[in-house]
C-alpha positions as CSV (number, residue, x, y, z in Angstrom):
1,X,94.8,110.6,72.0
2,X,98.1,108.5,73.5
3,X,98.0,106.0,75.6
4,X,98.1,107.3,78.6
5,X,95.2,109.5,78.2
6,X,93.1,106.6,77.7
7,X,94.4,104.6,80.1
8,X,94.1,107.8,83.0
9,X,90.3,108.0,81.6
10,X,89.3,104.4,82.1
11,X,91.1,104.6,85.5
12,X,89.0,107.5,86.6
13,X,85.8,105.4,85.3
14,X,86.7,102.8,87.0
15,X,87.2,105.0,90.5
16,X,83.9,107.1,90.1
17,X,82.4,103.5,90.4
18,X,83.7,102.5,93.6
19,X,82.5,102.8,96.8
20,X,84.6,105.0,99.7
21,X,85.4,101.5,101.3
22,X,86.9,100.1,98.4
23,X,89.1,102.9,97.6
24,X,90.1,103.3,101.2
25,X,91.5,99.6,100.6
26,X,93.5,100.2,97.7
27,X,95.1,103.1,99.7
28,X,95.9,101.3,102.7
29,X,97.0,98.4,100.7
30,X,99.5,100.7,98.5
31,X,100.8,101.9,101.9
32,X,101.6,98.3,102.7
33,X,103.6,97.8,99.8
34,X,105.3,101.9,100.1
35,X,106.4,100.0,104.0
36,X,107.4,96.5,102.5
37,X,109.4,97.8,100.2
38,X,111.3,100.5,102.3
39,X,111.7,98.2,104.9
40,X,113.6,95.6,102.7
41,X,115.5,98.7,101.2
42,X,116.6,99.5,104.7
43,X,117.6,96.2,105.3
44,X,120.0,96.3,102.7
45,X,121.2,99.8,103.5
46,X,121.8,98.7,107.0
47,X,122.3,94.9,107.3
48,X,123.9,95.6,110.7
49,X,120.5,97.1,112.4
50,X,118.3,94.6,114.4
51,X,115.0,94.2,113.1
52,X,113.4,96.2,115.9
53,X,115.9,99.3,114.8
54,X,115.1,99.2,111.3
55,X,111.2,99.6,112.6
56,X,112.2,102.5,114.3
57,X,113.8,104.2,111.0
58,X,111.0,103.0,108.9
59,X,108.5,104.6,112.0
60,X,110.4,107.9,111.4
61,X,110.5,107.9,108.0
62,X,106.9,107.3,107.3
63,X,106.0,109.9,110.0
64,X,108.1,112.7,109.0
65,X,107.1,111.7,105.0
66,X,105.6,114.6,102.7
67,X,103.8,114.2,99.5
């Protein structure tokens, strides 16, 4: 078995285990980080845009995202 089998496996372990309220957690803090980080790449893409226009693309983007 490689690796990442293993690995995925003790992940999925390690989620059975947790409550609804801590998973909910981790999501909302990975979608956080997802907004950190493509704010600060929008920043850099568009260092001319005032921080209040550069919420309103990172608004859009996030709203129109798909999975």
């Amino acid at each position: 078995m490689n690796n990442h089998s293993e690995a995925q496996k003790i992940q999925y372990s390690i989620y059975k285990t947790m409550t609804a309220t801590e998973k909910i957690r981790i999501a909302a803090g990975l979608y956080a980080t997802a907004r950190k980080i493509k704010r600060a790449a929008l920043k850099t893409q568009y260092p001319q845009l005032t921080d209040a226009e550069i919420d309103n693309k990172l608004r859009d983007i996030f709203l129109h995202a798909r999975t």
